[in-house]
Every structure is written in structure tokens, then in C-alpha cells.
C-alpha positions as CSV (number, residue, x, y, z in Angstrom):
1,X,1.3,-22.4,-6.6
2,X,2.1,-24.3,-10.1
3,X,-0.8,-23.9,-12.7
4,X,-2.0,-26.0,-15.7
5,X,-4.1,-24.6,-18.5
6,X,-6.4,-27.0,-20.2
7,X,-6.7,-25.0,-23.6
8,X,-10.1,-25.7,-25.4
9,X,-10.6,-21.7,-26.3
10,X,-13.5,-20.5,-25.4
11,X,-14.0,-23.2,-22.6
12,X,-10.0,-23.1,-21.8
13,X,-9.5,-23.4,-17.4
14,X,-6.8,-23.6,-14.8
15,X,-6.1,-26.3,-12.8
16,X,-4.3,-24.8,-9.8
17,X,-2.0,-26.9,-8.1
18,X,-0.3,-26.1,-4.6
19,X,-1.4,-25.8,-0.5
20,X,-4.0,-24.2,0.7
21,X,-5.9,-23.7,-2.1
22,X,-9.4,-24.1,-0.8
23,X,-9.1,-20.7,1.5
24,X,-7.8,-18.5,-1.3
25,X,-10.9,-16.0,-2.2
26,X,-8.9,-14.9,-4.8
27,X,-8.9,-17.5,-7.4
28,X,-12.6,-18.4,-6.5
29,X,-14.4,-14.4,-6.1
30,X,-14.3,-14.2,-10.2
31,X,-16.5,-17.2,-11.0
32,X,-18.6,-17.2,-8.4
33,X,-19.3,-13.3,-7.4
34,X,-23.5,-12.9,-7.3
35,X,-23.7,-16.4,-8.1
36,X,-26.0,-18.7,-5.8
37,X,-23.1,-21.7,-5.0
38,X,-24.0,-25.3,-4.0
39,X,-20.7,-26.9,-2.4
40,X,-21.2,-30.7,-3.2
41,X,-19.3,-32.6,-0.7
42,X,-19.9,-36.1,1.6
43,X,-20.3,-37.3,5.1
44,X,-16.7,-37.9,5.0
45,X,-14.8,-34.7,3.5
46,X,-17.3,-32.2,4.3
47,X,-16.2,-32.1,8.2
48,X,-12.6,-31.9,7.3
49,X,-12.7,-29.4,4.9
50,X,-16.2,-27.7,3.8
51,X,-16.1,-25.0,6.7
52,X,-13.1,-23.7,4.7
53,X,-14.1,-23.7,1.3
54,X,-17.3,-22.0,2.9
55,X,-15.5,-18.7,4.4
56,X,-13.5,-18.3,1.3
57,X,-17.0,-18.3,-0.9
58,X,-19.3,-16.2,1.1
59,X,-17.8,-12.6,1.2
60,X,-18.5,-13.0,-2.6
61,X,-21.0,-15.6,-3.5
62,X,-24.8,-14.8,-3.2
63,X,-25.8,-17.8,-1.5
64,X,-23.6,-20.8,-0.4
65,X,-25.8,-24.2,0.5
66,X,-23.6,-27.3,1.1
67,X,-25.1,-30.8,-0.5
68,X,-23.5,-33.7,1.9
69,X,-23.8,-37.4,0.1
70,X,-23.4,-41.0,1.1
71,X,-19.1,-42.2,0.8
72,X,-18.4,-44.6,-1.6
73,X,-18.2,-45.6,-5.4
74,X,-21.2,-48.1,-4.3
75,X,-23.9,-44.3,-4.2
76,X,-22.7,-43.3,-7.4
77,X,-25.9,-44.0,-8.7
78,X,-29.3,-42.3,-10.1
79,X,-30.8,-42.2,-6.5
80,X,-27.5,-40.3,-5.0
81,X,-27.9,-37.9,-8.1
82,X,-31.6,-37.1,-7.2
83,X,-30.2,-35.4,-4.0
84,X,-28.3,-32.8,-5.7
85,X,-31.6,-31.5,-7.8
86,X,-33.6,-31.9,-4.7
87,X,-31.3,-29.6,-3.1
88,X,-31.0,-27.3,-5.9
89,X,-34.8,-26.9,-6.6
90,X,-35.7,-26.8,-3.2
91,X,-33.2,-23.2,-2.8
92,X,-34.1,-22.0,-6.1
93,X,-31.3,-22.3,-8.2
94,X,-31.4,-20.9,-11.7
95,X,-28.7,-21.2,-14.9
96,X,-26.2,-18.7,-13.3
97,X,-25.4,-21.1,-10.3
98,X,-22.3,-22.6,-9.4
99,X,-21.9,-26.0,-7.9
100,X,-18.5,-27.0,-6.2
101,X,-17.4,-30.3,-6.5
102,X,-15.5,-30.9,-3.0
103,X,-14.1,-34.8,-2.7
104,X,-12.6,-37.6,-4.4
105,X,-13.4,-38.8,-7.8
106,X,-17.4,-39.9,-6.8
107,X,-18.0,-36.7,-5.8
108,X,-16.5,-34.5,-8.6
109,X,-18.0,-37.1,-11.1
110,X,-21.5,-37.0,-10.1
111,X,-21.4,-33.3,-9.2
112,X,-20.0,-32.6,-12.6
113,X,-23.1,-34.6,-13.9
114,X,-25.4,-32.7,-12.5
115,X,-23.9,-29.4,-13.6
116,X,-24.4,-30.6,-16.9
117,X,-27.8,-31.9,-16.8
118,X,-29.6,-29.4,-14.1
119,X,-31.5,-26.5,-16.5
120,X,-29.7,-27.6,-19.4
121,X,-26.3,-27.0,-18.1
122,X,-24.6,-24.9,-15.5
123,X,-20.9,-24.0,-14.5
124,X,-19.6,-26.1,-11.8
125,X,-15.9,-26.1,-10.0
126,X,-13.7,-29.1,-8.9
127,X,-12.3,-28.9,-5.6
128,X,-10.3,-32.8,-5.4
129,X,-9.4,-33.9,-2.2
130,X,-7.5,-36.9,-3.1
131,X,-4.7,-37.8,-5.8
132,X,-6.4,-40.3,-8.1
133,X,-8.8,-37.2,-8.2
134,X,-6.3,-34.5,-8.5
135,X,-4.3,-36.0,-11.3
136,X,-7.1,-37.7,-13.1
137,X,-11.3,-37.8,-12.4
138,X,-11.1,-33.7,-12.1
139,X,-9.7,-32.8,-15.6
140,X,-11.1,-32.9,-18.8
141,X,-14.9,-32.9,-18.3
142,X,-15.7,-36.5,-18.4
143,X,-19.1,-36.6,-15.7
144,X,-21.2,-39.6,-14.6
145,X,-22.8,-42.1,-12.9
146,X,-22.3,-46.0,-12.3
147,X,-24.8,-48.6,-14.1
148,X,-24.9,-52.0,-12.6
149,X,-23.7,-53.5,-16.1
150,X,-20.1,-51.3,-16.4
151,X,-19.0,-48.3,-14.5
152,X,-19.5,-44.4,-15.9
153,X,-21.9,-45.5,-18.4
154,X,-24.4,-42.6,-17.6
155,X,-22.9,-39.2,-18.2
156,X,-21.8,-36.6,-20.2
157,X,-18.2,-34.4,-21.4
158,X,-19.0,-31.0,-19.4
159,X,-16.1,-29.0,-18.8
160,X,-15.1,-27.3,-15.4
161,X,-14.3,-23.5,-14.9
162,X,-11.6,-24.4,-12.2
163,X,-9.5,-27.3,-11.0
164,X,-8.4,-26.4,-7.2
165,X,-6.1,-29.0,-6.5
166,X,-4.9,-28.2,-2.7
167,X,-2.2,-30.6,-1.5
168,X,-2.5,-30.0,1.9
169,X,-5.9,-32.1,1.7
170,X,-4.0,-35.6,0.8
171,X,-2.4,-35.2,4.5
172,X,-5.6,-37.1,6.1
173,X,-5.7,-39.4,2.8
174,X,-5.4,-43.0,4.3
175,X,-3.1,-45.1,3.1
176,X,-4.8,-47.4,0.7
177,X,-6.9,-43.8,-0.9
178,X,-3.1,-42.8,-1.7
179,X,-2.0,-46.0,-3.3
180,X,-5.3,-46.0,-5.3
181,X,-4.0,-42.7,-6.3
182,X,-0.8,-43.6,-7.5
183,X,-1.9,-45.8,-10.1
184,X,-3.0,-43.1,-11.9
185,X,0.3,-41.3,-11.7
186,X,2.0,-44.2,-12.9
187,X,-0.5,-44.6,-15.5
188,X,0.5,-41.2,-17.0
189,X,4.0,-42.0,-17.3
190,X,3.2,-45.6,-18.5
191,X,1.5,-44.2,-21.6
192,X,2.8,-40.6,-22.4
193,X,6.4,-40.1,-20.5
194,X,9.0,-42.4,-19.9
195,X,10.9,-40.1,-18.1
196,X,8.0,-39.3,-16.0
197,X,7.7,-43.0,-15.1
198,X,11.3,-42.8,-13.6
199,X,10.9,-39.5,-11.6
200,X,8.2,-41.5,-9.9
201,X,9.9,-44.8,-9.4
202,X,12.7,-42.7,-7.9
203,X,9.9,-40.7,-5.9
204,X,7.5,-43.2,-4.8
205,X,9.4,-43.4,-1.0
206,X,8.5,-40.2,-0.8
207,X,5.0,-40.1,-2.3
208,X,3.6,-42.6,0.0
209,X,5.3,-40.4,2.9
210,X,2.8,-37.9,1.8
211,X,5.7,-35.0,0.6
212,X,4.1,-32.2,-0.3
213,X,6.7,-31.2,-3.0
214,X,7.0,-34.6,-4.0
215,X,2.5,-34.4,-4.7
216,X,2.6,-31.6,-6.4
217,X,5.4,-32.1,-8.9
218,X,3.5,-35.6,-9.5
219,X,-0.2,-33.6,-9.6
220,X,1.2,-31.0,-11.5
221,X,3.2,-33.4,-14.5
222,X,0.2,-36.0,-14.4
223,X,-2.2,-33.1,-14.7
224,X,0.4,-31.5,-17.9
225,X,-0.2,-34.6,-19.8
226,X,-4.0,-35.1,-19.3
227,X,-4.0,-31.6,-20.0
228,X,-2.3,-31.7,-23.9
229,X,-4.5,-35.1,-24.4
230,X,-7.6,-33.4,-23.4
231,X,-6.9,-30.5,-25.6
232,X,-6.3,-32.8,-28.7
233,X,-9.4,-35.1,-28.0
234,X,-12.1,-33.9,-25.7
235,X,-14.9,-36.3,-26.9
236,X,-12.4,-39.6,-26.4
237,X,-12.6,-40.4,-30.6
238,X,-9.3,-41.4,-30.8
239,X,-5.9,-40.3,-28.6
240,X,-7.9,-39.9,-25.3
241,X,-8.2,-43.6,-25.3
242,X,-4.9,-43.8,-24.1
243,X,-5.9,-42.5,-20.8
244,X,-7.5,-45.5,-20.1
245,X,-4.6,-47.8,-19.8
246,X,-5.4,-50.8,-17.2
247,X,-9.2,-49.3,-17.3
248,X,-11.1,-51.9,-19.6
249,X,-9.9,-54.9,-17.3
250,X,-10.0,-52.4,-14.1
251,X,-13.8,-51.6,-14.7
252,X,-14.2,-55.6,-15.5
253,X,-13.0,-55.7,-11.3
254,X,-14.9,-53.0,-10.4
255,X,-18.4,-54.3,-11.4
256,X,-17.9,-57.6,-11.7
257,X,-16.6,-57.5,-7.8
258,X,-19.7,-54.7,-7.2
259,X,-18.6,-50.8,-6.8
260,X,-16.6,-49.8,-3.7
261,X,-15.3,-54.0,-3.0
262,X,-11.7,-52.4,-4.7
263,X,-11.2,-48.7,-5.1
264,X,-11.0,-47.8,-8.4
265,X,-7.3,-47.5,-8.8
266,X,-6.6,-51.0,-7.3
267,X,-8.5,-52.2,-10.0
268,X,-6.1,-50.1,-12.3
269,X,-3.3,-51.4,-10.6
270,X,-4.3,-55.0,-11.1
271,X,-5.7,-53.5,-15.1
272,X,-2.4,-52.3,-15.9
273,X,-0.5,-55.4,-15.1
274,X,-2.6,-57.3,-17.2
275,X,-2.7,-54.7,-20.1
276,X,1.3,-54.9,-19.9
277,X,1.0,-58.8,-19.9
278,X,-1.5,-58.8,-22.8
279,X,1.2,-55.9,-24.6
280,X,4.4,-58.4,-24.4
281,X,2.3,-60.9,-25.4
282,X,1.2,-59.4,-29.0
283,X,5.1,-58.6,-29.5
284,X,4.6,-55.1,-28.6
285,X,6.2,-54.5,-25.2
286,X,9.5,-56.2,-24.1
287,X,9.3,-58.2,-20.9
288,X,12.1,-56.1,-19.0
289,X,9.4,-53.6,-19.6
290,X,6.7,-55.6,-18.6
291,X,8.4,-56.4,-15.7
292,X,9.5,-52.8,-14.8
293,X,5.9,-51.6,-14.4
294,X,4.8,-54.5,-12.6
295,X,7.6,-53.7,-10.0
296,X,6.4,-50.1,-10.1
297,X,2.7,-51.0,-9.3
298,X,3.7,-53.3,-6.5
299,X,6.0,-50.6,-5.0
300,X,3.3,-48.2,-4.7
301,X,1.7,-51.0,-2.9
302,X,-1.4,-51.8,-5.4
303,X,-2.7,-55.7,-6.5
304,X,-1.1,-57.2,-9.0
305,X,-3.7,-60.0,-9.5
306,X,-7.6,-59.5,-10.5
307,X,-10.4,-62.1,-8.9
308,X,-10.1,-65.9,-9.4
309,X,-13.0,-65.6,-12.2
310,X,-13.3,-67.9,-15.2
311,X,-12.1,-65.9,-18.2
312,X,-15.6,-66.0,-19.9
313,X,-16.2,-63.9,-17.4
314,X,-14.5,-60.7,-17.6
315,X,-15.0,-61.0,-21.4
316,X,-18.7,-60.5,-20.6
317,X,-18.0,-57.8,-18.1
318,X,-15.6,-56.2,-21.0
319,X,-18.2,-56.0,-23.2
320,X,-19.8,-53.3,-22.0
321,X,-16.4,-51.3,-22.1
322,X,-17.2,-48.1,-23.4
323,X,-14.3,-48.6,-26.2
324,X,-16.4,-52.1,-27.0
325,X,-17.4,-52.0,-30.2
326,X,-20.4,-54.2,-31.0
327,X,-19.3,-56.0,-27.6
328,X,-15.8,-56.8,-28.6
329,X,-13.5,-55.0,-26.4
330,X,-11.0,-52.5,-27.3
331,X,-7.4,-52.7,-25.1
332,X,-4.9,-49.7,-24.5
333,X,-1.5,-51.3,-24.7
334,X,2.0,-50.4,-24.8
335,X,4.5,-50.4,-27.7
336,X,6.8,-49.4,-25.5
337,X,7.1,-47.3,-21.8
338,X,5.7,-44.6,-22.3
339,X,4.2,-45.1,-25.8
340,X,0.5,-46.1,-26.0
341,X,-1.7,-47.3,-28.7
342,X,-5.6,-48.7,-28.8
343,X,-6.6,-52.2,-30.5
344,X,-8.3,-55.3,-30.5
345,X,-6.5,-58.8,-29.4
346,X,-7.4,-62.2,-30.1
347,X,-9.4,-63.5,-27.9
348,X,-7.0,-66.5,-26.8
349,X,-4.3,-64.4,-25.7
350,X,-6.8,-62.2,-24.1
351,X,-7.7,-65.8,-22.5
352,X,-4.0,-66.5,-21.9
353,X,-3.3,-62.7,-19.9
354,X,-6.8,-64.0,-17.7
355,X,-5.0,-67.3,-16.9
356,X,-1.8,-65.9,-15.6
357,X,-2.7,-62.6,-13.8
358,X,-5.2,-63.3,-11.7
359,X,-5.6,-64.7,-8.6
């Protein structure tokens, strides 16, 4: 088992990276011992792997219910929220509950949410089942829900007790859920490690085999540098930012297109290219650069092109981008692989990066 510390004193957790994770009593009996635990799962992960998670709860936990949702980034919503309280009031659960996050990013979002909100605030545990998860939704606290206008604008920075990434889980990850995962892991290197981004060039053969070495080294670097940005900028006022490289064109997809049309990290995919397009345009990134990641992101077998739309708009859809300010967007771009930096463009090369990368 590798482990990552997110350090935020008081509120400092592991993120335990490795197979088999989900039956091991011993990392979970010291959070949740006497506690009444609600596993938060969905129709589709909960038959796979909830009976697991279960057995390794019970000998300690007070009371273990299981929460099932609707699949899909299209339930991440108020109404699929209201089924997590129903469930929590209806079995009587107080401030010293635990709720377990078991799934993909949807899941641990929304679960984390409601941990934050229910009584005020209550510790919760993520249990990812897939990569973009493991490496990205299920560290650093950020919870929430979709609004029809722009994606994760309901929510709030609450921080887990645990990260339980188990590798073994991304063995019955389809094909296009692991692609959508690697743009995440490219994302990481594209920003904050150069050297990183190479590794998983060199390693994406292997990654889309579904290696389990191959995962966790990936999990466990991706999860390193989330972990260090995290720790220097919880609340997202300045360095966080970063992490949302591809994201303000990617959520532009996502809504515009209506949630669950592209996963979420296709719409990176497709983000990043443009965000790299936009970079070489401003003088900041060379082309060979530009060119490299584009390469990368097709490798890992992601779109390279957003929807046919008229460029006025995805400037409306960007708008609502939570690093808008007064409705003009904010873009991450590269200075360089592997060196990121947050500003404004003008909106005529913004115009020209529409033109040429999408479909």
C-alpha cells in the first residue's frame, strides 16, 4: 500500500493507495468504531462492490445503512441530494455519523456535500471506484452539486477523514470511464511535473491495459501533487486554480452539451487542447509543446475537438465559470509543460482557439 498525506493540521488525512483496500478493517475500525455509517453508493457500483465495504464496516461500526442513487453526472442535482437526508433522518442519524462515499466522482461529490450540510456538518469517507476519482474529485474537500447554468456551482470545501483508493476497483472500469480518467492524470503533469507528463506518455500502453502497478504509481504521483496544492490553497484563492487546467472550456461542454452527453474528463480532454491552443497563442507555450500534449490526449484516446457551437456561445457558458469574475472568464494556461499560471485573454484570441478546435 503507497500513502499520501494531505497536511492541513488539525484536519490533515491519508489517501491510501493500493489493492484491496475496501476489505481492510484496519484502516477503517478507527474512524468509524460506535459510529452509525451510511455507505453512499449507486445502482451501478453498489453490486460490485458495497457487500465488501459492508463486512469490513460492521464488526466495528454501530449501524451500517447503504444509500443506492441514480448513475450519472445528469442526478447530480438537489432532488438526488434529498435522498441522502431522507435516508439519514429516516435511521436517525446524529453529528457523530459517518457517511462513505463509494463511486466515481458524482457520488463522492454529492456525498461529500451532504456530509457538509446534514446537522451542520459531519465526517464522511471517500471510497473512489474510478481514476478520474481517485487522482482528482476525492481529494481536497471540494463537494457539490450541478446547476443547470455551470457545473459544481452548489457546494462547499469540506474535507474527508480518508481517501481509500483501491485499485483493484478500476478492473471492471470500461474503457471510455478510464480514458475519462486519464485526462486528469495528464492534467497533473501538464501543470505541475514535466517529468510526470513523460512517465505517463511512456506508460499510457500500459494504463489503458488496466496495470495495476502502472495505476497506482499514476494514483499515487497525481494524488502527491493535488496533495502539496491543496495544502497551500484549500479555499482555491490563488494556486489551486491551476488544477483546473482544460476545466473552464470543459464545464462550457459539459453544460452547454447537458450533464452526462460527455463524461467529465472528455470534456477536459477536449478543454485542455484548447487551453494549450489559447497558451501558444498569447506567446506563452511553444507549439512543439502544444503539439506534445495534444498527442498525449489523443493517445489516451480522449476528443480533441469541442461541439460545432458559435463562439458567442461558450463565452456565455464561460461566464458562469467559477474563476469568472464579473462574467469575464478566467483561463489556466501554460507557460510552459508543466508550469501553469491563471489569466484573462482577449476575447479575439479566445474567439480564434473556438474557431480552430472545435468540431
Amino acid at each position: 500500500m503507497r500513502e499520501v498525506t494531505v497536511p492541513l493540521g488539525e484536519r490533515s488525512y491519508s489517501i491510501a493507495i493500493g489493492e484491496g483496500l475496501l476489505e481492510r478493517r484496519d484502516l477503517l475500525a478507527p474512524l468509524v468504531a460506535g459510529r452509525a455509517v451510511a455507505i453512499v453508493s449507486n445502482v451501478t457500483v453498489a453490486p460490485l462492490y458495497a457487500a465488501r465495504l459492508r463486512a469490513a464496516l460492521e464488526p466495528d461500526a454501530a449501524q451500517v445503512i447503504e444509500v443506492l442513487l441514480p448513475d450519472g453526472e445528469s442526478h447530480k442535482h438537489w432532488g438526488t441530494l434529498q435522498t441522502i437526508f431522507d435516508a439519514l433522518l429516516e435511521h436517525r442519524f446524529d453529528r457523530r455519523s459517518m457517511l462513505v462515499a463509494l463511486g466515481g466522482g458524482v457520488v463522492g461529490d454529492m456525498t461529500g456535500f451532504a456530509a457538509a450540510v446534514y446537522q451542520r456538518g459531519v465526517d464522511f469517507i471517500q471510497a473512489p471506484t474510478t481514476l478520474l476519482a481517485q487522482v482528482d474529485s476525492s481529494v481536497g474537500g471540494k463537494t457539490g452539486i450541478n446547476h443547470p447554468l455551470g457545473k459544481n456551482m452548489i457546494g462547499a470545501f469540506h474535507q474527508p477523514r480518508l481517501v481509500l483508493a483501491d485499485v483493484g476497483c478500476l478492473r471492471t472500469l470500461p474503457a471510455r470511464e478510464l480514458s475519462a480518467g486519464l485526462a486528469e492524470v495528464i492534467k497533473h503533469g501538464a501543470i505541475a511535473d514535466a517529468a510526470y507528463l513523460t512517465t505517463v506518455e511512456r506508460d499510457l500502453p500500459r494504463l489503458l491495459a488496466h496495470d495495476p502497478e502502472a495505476l497506482a504509481a499514476a494514483v499515487a504521483r497525481s494524488c502527491e501533487i493535488k496533495a502539496a496544492v491543496v495544502a497551500a490553497d484549500e479555499r482555491e484563492s490563488g494556486l489551486r486554480a491551476t488544477l483546473n487546467f482544460g476545466h473552464t472550456f470543459g464545464h462550457a461542454i459539459e453544460a452547454g452539451l447537458g450533464y452526462g452527453e460527455w463524461l467529465h474528463g472528455e470534456a477536459v480532454g477536449a478543454g485542455m487542447v484548447m487551453a494549450a491552443d489559447l497558451s501558444r497563442r498569447l506567446g506563452l507555450l511553444d507549439a512543439a509543446g502544444a503539439r506534445r500534449l495534444e498527442a498525449t490526449i489523443a493517445a489516451a484516446g480522449l476528443p480533441l475537438r469541442g461541439p460545432a457551437w458559435p463562439a458567442q456561445r461558450y463565452l456565455e457558458l464561460m461566464s458562469v465559470d467559477k474563476k469568472a469574475e464579473r462574467g469575464i472568464p478566467k483561463f489556466v494556461l501554460l507557460e510552459a509543460l508543466g508550469c501553469a499560471c491563471v489569466r484573462r485573454a482577449p476575447e479575439d484570441e479566445v474567439r480564434a482557439t473556438l474557431a480552430a478546435c472545435t468540431a
